[in-house]
Backbone as CSV, one residue per row, in Angstrom:
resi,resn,N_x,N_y,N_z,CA_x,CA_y,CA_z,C_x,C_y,C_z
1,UNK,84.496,92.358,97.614,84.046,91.908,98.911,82.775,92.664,99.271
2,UNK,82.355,92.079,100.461,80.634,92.972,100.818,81.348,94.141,100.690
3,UNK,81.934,95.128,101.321,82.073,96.209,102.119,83.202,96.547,100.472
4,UNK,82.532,97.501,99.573,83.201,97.921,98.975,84.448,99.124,99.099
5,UNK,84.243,99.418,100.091,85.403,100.363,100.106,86.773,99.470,100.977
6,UNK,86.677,98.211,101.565,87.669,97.565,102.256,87.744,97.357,100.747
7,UNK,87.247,96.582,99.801,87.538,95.974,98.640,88.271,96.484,97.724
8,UNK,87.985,97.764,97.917,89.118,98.850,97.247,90.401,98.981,97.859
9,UNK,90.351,99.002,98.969,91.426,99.357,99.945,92.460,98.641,99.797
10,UNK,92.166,96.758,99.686,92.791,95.744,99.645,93.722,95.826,98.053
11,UNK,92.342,95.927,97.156,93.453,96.540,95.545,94.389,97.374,95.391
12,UNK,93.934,98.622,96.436,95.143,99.619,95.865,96.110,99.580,96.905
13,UNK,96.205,98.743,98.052,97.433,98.425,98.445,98.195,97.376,98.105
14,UNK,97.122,96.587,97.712,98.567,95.413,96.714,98.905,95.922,95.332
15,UNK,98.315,96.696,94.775,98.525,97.044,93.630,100.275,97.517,93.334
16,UNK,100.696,98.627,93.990,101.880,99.467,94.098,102.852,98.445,94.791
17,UNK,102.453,97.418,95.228,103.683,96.383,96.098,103.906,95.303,95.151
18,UNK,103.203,95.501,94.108,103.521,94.070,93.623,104.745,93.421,92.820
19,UNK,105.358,94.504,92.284,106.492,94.206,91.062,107.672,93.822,92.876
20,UNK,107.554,94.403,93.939,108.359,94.126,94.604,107.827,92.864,95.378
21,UNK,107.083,92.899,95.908,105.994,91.125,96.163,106.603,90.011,94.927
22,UNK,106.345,90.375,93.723,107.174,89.334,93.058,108.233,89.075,93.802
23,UNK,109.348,89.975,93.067,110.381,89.598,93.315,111.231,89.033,94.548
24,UNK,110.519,89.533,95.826,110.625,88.821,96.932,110.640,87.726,97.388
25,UNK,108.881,86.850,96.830,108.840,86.178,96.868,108.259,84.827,96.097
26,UNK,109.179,84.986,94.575,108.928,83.905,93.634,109.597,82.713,93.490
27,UNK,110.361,82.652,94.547,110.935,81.350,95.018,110.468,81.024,96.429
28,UNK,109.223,81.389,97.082,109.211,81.051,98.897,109.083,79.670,99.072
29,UNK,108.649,78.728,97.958,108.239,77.823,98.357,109.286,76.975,98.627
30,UNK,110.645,77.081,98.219,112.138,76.793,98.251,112.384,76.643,99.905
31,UNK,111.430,77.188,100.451,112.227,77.006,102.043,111.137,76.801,102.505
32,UNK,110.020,76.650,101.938,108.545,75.781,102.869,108.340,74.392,102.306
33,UNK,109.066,73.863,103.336,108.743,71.970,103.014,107.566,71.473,103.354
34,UNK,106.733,72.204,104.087,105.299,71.292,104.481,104.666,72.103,103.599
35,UNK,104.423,73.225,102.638,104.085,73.467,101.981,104.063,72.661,100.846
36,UNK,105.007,72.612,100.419,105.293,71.884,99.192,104.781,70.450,99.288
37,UNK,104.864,70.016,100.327,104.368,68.251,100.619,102.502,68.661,100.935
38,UNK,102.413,69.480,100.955,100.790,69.764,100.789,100.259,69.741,99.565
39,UNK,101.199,70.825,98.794,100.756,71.244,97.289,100.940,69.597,96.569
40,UNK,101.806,68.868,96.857,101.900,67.778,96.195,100.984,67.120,96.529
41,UNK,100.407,66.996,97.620,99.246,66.175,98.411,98.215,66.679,97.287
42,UNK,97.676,67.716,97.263,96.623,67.915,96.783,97.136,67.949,94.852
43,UNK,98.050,68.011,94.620,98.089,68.302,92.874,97.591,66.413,92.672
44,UNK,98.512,65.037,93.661,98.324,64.139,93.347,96.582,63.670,93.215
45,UNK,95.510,64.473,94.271,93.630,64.145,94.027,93.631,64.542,93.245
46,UNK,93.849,65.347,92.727,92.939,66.345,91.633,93.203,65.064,90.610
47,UNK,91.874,65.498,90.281,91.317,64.566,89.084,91.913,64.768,87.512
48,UNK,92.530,63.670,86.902,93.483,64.237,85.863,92.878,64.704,84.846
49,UNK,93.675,66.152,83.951,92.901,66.970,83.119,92.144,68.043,83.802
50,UNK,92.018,68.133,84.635,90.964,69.045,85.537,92.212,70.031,85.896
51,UNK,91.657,71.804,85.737,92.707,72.514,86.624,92.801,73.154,87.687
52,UNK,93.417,73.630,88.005,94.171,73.511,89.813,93.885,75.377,89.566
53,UNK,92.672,75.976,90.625,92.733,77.321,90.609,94.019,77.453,91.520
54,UNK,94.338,79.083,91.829,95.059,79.314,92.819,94.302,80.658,93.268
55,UNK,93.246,80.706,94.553,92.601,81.849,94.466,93.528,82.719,95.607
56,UNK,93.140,84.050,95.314,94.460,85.313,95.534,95.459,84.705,95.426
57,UNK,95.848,84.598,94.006,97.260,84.320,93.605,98.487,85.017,93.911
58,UNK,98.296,85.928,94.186,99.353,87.062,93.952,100.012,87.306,92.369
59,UNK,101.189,87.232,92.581,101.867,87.157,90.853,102.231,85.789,90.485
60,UNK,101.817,85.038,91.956,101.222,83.581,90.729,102.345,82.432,91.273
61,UNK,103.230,82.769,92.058,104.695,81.936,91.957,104.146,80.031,92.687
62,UNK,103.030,80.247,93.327,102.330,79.105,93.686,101.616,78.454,92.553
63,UNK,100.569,78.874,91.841,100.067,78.189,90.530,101.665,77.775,89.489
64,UNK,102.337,78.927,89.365,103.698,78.191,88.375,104.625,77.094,89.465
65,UNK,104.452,77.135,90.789,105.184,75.872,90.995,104.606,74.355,90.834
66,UNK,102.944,74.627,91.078,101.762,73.443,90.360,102.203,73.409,89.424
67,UNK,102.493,74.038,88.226,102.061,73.724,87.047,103.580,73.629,86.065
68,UNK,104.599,73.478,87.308,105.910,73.448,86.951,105.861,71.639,86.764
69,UNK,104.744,71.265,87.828,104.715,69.966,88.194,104.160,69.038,86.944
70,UNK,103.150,70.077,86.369,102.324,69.288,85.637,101.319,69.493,85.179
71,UNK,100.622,70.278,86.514,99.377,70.838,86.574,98.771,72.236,85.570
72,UNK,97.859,71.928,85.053,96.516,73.343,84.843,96.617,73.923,85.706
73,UNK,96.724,75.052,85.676,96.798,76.119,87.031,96.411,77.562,85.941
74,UNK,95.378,78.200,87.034,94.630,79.178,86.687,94.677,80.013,88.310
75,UNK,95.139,81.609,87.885,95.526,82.355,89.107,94.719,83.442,89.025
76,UNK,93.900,83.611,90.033,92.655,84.638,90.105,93.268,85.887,91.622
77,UNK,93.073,86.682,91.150,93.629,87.775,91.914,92.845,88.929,92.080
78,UNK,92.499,89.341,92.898,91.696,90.865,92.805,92.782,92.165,92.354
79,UNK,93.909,92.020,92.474,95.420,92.950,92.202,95.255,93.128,90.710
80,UNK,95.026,94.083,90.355,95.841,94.003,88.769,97.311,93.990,88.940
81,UNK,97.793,94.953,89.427,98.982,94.489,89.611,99.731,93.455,89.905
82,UNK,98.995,92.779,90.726,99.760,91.628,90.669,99.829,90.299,90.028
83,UNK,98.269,90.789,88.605,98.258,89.444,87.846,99.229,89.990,86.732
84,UNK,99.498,91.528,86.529,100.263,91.560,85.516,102.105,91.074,86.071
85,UNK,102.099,91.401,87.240,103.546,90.556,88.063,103.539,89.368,87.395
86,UNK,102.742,88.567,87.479,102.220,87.336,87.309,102.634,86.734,85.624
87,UNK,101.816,87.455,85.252,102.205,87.202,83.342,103.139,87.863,82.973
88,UNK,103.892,88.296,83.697,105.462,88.874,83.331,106.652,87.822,83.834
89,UNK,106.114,86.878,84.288,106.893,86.531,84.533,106.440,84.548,84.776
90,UNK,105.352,84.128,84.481,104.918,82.767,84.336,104.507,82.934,83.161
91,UNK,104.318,82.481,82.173,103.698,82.252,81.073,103.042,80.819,80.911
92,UNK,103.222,79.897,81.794,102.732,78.880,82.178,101.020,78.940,82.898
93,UNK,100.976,79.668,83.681,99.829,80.075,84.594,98.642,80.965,83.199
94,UNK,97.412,80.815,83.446,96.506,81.426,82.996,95.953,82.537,84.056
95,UNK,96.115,83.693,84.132,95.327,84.470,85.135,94.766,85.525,85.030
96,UNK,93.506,85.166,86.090,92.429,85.982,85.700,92.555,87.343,86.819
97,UNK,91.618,88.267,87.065,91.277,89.455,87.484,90.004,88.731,88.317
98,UNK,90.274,88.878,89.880,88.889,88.781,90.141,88.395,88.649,91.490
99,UNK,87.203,88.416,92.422,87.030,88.554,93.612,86.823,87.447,93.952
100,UNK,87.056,87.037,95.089,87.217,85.533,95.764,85.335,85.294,96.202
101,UNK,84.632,86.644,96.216,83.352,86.639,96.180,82.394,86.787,95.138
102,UNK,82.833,86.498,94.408,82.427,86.416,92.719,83.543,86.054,91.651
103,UNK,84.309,84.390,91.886,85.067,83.832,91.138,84.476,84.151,89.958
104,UNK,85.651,84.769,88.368,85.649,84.465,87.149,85.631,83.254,86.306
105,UNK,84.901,82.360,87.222,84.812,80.762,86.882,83.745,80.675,86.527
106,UNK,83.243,79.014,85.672,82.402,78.527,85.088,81.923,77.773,86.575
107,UNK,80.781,77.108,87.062,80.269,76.036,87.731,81.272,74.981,87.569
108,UNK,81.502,74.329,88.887,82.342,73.051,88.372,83.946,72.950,87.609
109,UNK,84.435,74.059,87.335,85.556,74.241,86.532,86.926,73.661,86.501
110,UNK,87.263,73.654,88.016,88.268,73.048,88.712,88.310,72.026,89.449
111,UNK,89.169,71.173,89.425,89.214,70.073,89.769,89.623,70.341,91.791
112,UNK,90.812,71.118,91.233,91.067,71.297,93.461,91.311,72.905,93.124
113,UNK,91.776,73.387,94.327,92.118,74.748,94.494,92.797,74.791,95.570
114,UNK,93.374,75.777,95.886,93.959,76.360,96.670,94.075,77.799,96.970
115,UNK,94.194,78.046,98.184,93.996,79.729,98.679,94.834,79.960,99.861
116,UNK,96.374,80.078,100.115,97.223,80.401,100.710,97.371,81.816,101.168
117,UNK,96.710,82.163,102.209,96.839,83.049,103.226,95.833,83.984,102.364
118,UNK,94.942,84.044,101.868,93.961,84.637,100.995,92.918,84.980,101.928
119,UNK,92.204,84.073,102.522,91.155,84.733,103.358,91.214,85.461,104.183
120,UNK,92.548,86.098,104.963,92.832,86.920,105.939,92.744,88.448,105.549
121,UNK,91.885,88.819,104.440,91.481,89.740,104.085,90.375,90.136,103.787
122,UNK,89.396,89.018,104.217,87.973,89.028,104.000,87.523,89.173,104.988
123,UNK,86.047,90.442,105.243,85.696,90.733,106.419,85.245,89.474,107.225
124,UNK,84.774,89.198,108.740,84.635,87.828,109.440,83.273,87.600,108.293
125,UNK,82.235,88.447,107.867,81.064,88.089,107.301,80.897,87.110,105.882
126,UNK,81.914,87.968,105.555,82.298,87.454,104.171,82.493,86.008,103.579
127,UNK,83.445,85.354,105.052,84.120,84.039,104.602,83.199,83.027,104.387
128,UNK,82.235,82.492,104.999,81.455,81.836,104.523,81.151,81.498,103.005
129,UNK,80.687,83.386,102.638,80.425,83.298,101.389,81.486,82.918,100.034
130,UNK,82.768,83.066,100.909,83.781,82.676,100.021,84.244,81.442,99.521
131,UNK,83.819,80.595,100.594,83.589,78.857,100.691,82.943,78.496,100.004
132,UNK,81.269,78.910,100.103,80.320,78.725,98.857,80.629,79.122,97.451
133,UNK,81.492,80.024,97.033,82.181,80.345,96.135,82.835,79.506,95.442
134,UNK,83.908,79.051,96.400,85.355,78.315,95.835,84.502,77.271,95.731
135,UNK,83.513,76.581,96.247,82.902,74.448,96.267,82.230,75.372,94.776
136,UNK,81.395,76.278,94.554,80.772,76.513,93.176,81.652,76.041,92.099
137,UNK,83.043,77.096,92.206,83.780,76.398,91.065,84.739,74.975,91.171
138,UNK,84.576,74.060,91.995,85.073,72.880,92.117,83.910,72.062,91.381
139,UNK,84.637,70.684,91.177,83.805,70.005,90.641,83.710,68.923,92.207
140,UNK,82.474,67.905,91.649,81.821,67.006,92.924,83.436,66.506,93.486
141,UNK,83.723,66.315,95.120,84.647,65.977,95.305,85.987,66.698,94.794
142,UNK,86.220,67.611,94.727,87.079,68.414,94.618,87.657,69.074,95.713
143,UNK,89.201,69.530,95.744,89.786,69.767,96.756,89.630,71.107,97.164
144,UNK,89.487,71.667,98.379,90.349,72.758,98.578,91.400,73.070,99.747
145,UNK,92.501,73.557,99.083,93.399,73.714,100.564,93.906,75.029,100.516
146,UNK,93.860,75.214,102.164,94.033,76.792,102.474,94.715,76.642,103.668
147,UNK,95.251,77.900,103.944,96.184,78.066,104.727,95.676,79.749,105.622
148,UNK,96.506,79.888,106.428,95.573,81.265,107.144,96.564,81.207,108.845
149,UNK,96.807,82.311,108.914,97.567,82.886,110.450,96.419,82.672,111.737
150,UNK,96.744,81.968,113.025,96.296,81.506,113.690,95.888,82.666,114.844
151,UNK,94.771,82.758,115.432,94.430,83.971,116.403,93.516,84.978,116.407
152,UNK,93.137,85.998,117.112,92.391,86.791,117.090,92.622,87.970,116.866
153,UNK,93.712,88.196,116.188,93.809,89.775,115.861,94.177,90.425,114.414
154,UNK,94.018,91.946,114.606,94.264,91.849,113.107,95.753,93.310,113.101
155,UNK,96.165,92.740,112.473,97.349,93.687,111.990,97.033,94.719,110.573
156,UNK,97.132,95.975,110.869,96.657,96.760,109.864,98.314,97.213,109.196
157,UNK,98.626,97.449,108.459,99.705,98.036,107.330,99.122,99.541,107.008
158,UNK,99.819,100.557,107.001,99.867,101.993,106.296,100.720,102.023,105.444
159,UNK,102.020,101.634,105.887,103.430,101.870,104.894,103.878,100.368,105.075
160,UNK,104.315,100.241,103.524,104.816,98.689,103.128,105.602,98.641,101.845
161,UNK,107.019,98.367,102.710,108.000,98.767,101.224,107.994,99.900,101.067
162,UNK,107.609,101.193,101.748,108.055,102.331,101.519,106.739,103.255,100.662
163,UNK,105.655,102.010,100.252,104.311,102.813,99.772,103.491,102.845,100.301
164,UNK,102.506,103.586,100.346,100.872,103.789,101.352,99.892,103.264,100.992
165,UNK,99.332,102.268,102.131,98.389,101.559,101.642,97.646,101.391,103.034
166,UNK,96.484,100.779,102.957,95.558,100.679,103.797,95.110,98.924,103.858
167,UNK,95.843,98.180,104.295,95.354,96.673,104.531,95.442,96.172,105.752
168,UNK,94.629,95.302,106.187,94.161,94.507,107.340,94.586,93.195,107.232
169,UNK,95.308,92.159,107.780,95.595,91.057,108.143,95.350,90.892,109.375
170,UNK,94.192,89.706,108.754,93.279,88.959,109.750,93.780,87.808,110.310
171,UNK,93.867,87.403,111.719,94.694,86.107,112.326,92.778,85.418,112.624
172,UNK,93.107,84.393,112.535,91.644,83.485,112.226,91.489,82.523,113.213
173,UNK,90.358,81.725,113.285,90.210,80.729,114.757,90.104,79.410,113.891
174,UNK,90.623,78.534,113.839,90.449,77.424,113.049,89.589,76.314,113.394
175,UNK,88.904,76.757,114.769,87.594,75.656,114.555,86.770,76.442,114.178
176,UNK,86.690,77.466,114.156,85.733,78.361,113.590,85.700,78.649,112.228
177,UNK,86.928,78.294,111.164,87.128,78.138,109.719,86.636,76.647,109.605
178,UNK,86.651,75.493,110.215,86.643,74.476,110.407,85.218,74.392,109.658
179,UNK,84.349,74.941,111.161,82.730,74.854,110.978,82.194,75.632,110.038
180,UNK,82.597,76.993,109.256,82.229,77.319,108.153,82.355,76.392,106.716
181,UNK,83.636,76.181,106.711,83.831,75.158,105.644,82.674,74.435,105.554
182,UNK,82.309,73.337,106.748,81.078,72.475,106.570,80.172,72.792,106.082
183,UNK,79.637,74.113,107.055,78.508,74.835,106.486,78.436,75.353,105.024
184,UNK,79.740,75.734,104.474,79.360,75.892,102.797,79.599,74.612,102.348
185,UNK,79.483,73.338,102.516,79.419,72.390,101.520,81.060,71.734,101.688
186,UNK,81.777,71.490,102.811,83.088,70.802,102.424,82.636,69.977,103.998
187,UNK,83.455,69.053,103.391,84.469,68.004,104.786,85.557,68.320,104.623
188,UNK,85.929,68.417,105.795,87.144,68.728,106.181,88.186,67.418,106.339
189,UNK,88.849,67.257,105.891,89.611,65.988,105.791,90.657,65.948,106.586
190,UNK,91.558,66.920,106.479,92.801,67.253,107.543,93.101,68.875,107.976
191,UNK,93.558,68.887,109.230,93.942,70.282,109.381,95.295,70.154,110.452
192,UNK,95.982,71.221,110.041,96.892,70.900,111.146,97.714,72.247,111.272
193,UNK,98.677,72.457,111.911,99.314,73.860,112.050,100.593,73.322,112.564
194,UNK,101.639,74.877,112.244,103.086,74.817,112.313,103.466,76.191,113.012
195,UNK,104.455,76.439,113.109,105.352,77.576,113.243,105.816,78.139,112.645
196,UNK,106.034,79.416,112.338,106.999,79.615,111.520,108.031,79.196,111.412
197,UNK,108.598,79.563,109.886,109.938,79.307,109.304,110.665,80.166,110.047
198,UNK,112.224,80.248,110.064,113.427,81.529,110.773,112.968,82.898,109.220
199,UNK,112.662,82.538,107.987,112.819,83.578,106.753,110.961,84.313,106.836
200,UNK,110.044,83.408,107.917,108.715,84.214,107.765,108.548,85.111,109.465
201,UNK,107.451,85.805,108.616,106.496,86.503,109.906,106.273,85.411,110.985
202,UNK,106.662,85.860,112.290,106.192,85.174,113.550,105.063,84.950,113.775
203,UNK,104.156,84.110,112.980,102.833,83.815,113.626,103.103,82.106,113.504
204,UNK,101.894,81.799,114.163,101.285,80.452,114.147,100.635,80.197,112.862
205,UNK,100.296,79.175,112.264,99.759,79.033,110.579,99.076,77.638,110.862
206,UNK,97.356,77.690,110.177,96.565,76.427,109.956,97.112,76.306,108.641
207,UNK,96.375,74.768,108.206,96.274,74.256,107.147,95.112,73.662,106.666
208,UNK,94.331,73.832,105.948,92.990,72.511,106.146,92.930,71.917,104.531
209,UNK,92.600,70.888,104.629,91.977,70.558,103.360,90.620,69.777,103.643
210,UNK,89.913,70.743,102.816,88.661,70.124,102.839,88.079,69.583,101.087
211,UNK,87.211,68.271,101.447,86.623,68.175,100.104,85.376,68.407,100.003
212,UNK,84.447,68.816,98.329,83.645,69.281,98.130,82.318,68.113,98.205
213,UNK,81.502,68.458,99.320,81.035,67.480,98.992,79.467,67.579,98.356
């Protein structure tokens, strides 16, 4: 990210959480139904043969439920830890090491993508540039859908699971993700928001999908 020392900060606190981040949650999508009717929404555009990134994957349990489906799925993570979570336990998923501000992608590579609660760790400056990023590695008309906690504040973490870490979760304004999107190169096609589940964190949650245009 710009601000290299948040960029660090963000690695070495997911790093030490991750074998337990797996295991927590490599079934969540089991109790998110508008999730899943999203991910299907978007696995059905994507252009066939083309693969489905998953940017900040975590250990991946979203790219292996794509690609349980059918899908190419490629999981990019800034965590080492959590891409090795990841290949310990999908062997289906391809995943890479890498920054959502300098994707390990070719131009054009992917057909759609997705980035589930990923940007809430990027400074406000940043996101833009992360948009221009993700449409780089899409191909013309290509999807992206993202997801992100609704609001203006940010929740910082010290201790998580019992280890020390230093991360920021960012609650976001969604006409204001709205109008960036445009500005790096997407239409926005749908957006909409929910509540939480009774098994998640109490926030409010967008959705958008935008295409590359």
């Amino acid at each position: 990210m710009g601000d290299h020392t948040h960029h660090d900060s963000v690695r070495r606190s997911y790093d030490p959480v991750a074998e337990e981040y797996a295991a927590r949650l490599h079934d969540e999508l089991a109790g998110k139904p508008v999730d899943r009717a999203l991910l299907t929404c978007l696995l059905e555009q994507t252009e066939p043969g083309t693969a489905i990134a998953d940017l900040g994957c975590g250990p991946g349990h979203v790219a292996a439920w794509l690609a349980d489906k059918g899908a190419r799925t490629v999981g990019i993570d800034l965590s080492v830890g959590m891409i090795e979570a990841g290949r310990r336990r999908f062997s289906q998923v391809e995943f890479r090491e890498g920054d959502l501000l300098k994707l390990p992608a070719e131009d054009g590579e992917f057909g759609s993508a997705v980035a589930f609660y990923t940007i809430i760790h990027l400074d406000p400056g940043d996101l833009r540039r992360a948009f221009e990023e993700a449409r780089r590695v899409l191909r013309p008309s290509g999807l992206l859908l993202l997801s992100f906690h609704i609001g203006h504040e940010i929740r910082h973490l010290d201790e998580w699971w019992g280890h020390d870490v230093d991360v920021d979760f960012r609650f976001l304004d969604p006409a204001h993700i709205g109008g960036l999107l445009e500005a790096a190169g997407f239409t926005v096609e749908m957006r909409m928001e929910r509540g939480h589940y009774a098994h998640e964190v109490e926030t409010h949650r967008a959705y958008f999908l935008a295409r590359r245009t």
